[in-house]
N, C-alpha and C positions, 0 to 999 in steps of 0.2 A: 879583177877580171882578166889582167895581163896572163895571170899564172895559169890560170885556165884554157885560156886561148893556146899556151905553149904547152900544156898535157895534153892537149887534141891535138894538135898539128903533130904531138910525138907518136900518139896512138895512127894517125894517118900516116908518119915516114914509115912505121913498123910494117902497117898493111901493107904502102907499096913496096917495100923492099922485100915481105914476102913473096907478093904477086910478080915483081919484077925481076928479081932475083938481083936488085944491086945493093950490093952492101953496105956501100956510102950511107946510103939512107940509114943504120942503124947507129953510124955516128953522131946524124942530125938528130934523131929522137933523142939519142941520148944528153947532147948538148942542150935539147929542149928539156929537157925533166932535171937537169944539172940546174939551169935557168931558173925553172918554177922554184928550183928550191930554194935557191939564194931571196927570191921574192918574199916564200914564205917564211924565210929567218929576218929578212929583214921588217918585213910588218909585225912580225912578234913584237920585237926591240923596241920597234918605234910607241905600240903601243906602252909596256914595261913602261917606257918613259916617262907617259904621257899621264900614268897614276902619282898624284901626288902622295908625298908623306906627311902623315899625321900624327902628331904624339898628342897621348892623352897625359893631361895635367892634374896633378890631384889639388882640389879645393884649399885654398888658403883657409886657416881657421884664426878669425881672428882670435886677439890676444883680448885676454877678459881680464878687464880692470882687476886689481886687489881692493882697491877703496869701495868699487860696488859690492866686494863681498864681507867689509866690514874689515878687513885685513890695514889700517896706517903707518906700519912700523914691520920692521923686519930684523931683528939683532939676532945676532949668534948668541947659543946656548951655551952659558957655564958649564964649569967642569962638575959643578953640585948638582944640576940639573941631569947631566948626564948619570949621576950615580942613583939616582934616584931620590937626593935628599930634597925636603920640602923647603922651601924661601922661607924668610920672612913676611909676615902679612902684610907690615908697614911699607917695606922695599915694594913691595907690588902692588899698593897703593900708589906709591910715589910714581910709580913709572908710568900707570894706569893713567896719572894725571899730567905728568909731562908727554908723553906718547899724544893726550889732543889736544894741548896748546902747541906742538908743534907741528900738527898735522896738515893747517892750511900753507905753510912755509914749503913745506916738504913738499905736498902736493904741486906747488909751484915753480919749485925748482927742480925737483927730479922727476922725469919721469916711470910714471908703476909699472915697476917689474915685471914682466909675463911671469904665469906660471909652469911652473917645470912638470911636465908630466910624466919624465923617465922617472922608472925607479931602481934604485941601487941595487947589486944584488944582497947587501946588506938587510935592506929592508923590507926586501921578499922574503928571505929566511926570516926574521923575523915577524913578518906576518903570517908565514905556515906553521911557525914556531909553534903552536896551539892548536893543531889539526894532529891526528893521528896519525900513522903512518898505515895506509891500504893496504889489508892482508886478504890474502886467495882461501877461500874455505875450501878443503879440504873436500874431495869428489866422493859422496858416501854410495855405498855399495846397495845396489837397489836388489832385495830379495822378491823374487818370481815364487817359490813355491816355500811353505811353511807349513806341512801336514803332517799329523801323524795317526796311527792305528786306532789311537784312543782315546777321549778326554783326560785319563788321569797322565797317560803317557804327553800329551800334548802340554797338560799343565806345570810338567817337571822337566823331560829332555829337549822340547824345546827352544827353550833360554840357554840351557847348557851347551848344546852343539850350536845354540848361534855365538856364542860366547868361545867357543873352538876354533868356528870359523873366522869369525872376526881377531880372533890371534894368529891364525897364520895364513891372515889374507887369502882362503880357500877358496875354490868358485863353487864347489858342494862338500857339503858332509853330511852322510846319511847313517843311519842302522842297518841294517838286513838280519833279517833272521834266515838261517839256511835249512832245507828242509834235503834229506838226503836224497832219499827215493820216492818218485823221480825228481832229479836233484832242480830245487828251485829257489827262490830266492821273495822272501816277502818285505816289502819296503814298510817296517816299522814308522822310523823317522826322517824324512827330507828337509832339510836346509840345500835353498841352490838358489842362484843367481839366475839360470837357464829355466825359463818354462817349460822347458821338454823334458825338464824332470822329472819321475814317475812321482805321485801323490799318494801315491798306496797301491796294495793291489799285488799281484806277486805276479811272477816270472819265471821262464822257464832257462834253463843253461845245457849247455854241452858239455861244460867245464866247472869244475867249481872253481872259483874266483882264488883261494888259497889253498893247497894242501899242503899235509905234513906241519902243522900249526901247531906252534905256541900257545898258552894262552898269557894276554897283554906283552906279546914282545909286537913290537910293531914291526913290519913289513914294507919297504919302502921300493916301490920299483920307480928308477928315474927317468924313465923311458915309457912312452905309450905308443905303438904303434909298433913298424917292422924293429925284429931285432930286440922286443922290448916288453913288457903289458900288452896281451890282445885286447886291441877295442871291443871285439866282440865281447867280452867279458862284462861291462861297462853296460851291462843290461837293465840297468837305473833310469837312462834315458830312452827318451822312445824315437830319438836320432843318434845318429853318430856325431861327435861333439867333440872340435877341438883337444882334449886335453894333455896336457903334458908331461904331466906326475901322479901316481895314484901312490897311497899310504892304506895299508888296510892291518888292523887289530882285533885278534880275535878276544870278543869278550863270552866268558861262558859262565854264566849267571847258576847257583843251585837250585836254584828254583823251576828251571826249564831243562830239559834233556836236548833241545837243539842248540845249535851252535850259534850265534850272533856275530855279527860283522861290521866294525868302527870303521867305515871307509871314506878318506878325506882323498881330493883332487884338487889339482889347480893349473889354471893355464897358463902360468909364469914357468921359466925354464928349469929352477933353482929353487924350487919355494918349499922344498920337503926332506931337502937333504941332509940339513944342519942336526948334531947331535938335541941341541938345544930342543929343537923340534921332535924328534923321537922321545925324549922323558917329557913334553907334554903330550904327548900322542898318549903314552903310557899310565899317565894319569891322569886322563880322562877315562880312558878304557878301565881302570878303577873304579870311579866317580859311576859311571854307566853301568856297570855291574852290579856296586852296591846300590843303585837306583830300582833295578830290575828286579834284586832280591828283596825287596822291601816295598814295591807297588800290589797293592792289590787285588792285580790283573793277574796276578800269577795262576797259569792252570792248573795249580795243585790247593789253591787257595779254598777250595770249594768243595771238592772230592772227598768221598768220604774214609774214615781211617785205614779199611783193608784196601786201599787204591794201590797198585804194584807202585813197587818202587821205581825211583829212574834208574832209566838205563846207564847211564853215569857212575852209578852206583854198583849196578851188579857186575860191569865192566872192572872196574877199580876193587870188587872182592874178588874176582875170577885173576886178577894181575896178582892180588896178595896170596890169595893162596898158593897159585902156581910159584910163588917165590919162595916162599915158607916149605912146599912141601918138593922143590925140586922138580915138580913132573910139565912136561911140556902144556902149550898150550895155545890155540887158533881159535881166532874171530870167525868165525862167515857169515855173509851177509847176505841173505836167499832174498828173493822179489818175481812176485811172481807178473812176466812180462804183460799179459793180456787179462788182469786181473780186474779195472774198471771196466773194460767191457764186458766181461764175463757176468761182471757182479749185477747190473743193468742200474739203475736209479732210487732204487729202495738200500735204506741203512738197515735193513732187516736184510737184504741177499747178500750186503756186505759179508755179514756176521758170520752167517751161514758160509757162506765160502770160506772165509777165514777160521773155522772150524776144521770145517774138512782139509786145508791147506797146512794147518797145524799138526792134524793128522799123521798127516801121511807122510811129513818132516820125521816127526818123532817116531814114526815106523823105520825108516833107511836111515837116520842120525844114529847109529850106533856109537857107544861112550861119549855123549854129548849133549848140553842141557839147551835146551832149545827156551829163547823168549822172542814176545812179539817186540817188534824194533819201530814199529809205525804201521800202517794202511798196509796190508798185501806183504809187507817185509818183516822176517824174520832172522833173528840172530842166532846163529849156533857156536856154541865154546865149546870144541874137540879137541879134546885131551889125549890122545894118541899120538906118537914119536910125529915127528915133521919128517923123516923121510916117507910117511905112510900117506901123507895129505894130499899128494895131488890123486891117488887114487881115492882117496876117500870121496875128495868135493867131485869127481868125476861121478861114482855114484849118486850122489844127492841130483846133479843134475838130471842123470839118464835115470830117473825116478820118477821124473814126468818130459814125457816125448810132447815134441808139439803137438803131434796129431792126436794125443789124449782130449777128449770130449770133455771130459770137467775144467780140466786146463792147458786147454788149447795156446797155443804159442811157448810153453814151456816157461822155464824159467832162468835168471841170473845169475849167477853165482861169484863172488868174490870174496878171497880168503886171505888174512895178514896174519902170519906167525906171530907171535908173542917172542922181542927178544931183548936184550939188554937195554938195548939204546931206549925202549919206550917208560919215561918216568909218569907218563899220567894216562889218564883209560880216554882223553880226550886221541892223545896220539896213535893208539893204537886203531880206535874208531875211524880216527880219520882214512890211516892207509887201506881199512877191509871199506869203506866208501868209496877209493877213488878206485880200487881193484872192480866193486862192484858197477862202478858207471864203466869201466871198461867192458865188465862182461857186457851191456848191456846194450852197447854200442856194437860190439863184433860177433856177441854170440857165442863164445866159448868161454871155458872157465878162466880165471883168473886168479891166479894167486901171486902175491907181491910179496918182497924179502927174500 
């Protein structure tokens, strides 16, 4: 109550020293609130004191007889016993029988031994001596999407690209099939870790994911992102997804005139770059190929004998002959822009367009053998010098104006000369493809080389 009484009386010197303007008084307060505190350090302490200490003790445990556990004797163990060799029966007799005639003596003059409950570290190892030693399993790879185009494809490439992936720790490895014009992309087979990987179905590109291709050299970009692999390309998922290495192999099966695409990813930094890793890339892209030509599914499987041949084909005689006989020779790859809309919903006004579109090629294609290359796309081999070519494809273009009513929006054009460097008719396709997605994009002709 003291300390109280002297915080009031300090709160009153302050009041009159304001109202009275003497300063003194702020020395009194203050000596009073000095006071109160000394009061309250020193009731602290006193209580402090006033707590006793108390230790907690832990329970004596008594000491448990040996004789009530049947235990009379205690001798140290020989050096046979220690090796493991057996006694004699008779010696263990005898002892059996001296050990309780001297047991009531014993009991009387010594007292029984407590038991030890430490144990050695000796004897610990030896009691884990026969436990195993605790191994970590090994974190397995939880697969999200396992689909493919077809049963018999499901029932063969499946296993194989899980069997890819699981070699080089991949987080996807898919198929694609590519389809030029309009360039897209159909997801044969997915193996992925990510659910947001496409399960079928196809896609559409800006870009084609590889040009200028090999067929089975594998392609290794170590980089995704700026400066490296556009994500955007990565048109497999239906997000944008981490990753950090793409490997892509073109497999080109006889059996199909489109291009197929082995493309392995992974989100480790390093998981694509080893030589080691490219000759299994490559032979799997093998494996896959001779898979592809010997499935059932194939679209030539069925057709009957006058079916055209593939393009792959008449590609690779138009290469041979122009080598044989000397005389130059160009790809073009026409498409006509506004050609599903035109055509409406019937595979009957398909046809019909594509008559008339065929037409009218082989009318302005002068010295050039004109075939269909897919839906709305045709191929022209123009055999006329290469300084004559950009006039030439300049005509074919202005041969249909956009504002033409039958084909309105005109058409694409992109053209790849025929030249030393192209060893296979996959090569040369590829470059009048990536001219032709160029026209296709800016609207003017395109010729590459």
């Amino acid at each position: 109550m003291l300390r109280v009484l002297f915080i009031i009386l300090a709160v009153v010197s302050i009041a009159l020293a304001i109202v009275l303007g003497q300063p003194l008084l702020y020395l009194v307060a203050l000596a009073l609130l000095i006071a109160a505190g000394l009061l309250v350090t020193l009731g602290m302490r006193r209580r402090h004191k006033d707590v006793p200490e108390t230790f907690m003790q832990a329970p004596e445990q008594p000491d448990e007889d040996l004789a009530s556990l049947g235990i009379l004797d205690i001798k140290p163990r020989g050096a046979g016993a220690d090796e493991g060799e057996p006694s004699d029966e008779n010696e263990m007799a005898d002892d059996s029988v001296s050990t309780a005639a001297e047991a009531p003596s014993n009991a009387e003059e010594k007292p029984a031994p407590t038991r030890d409950r430490s144990v050695s570290p000796t004897a610990a190892q030896a009691h884990v001596a026969g436990v195993s030693k605790a191994r970590q399993r090994r974190k397995k790879a939880r697969i999200m999407v396992s689909e493919a185009s077809s049963e018999t494809k499901a029932d063969v490439l499946i296993p194989c690209l899980r069997s890819l992936r699981a070699s080089l720790d991949a987080y996807s490895v898919c198929l694609l099939r590519q389809e030029d014009v309009p360039l897209r992309y159909e997801v044969e087979v997915m193996i992925s870790q990510n659910s947001y990987a496409r399960s079928g179905g196809t896609y559409s590109s800006k870009e084609p994911m590889l040009s200028g291709h090999r067929a089975l050299v594998p392609v290794v970009y170590p980089r995704v992102g700026p400066n490296g692999f556009p994500k955007a390309k990565l048109g497999y998922y239906h997000e944008p997804i981490n990753v950090r290495q793409v490997a892509i192999v073109p497999v080109v099966p006889k059996q199909y005139d489109e291009l197929f695409l082995l493309v392995v990813d992974t989100v480790n930094e390093d998981g694509l770059e080893a030589a080691s890793v490219r000759v299994l890339l490559e032979q799997y892209a093998r494996l896959v190929t001779t898979i592809l030509d010997t499935l059932d599914t194939s679209p030539h499987a069925d057709e009957a004998p006058d079916a055209p041949r593939p393009r792959r084909e008449i590609i690779a005689d138009e290469m041979e002959q122009a080598r044989t006989l000397s005389h130059p020779l160009s790809l073009a790859l026409v498409y006509l822009n506004r050609g599903e809309a035109l055509s409406g919903d019937g595979s009957a006004d398909v046809q019909d367009l594509e008559d008339q579109f065929e037409s009218r090629l082989r009318s302005v294609a002068l010295d050039a053998r004109v075939e269909r290359f897919g839906e709305l796309t045709y191929g022209i081999f123009y055999h006329g010098s290469h300084d004559s070519l950009a006039e030439w494809a300049s005509g074919i273009k202005e041969a249909f104006p956009e504002e033409d009513g039958a084909f309105e929006g005109g058409v694409s054009v992109g053209v790849a000369p025929f030249q030393e460097r192209h060893d296979a008719a996959d090569e040369l396709r590829s470059e009048a493809t990536a001219a032709l997605q160029e026209s296709f994009q800016s609207g003017e002709c395109v010729i590459v080389g």
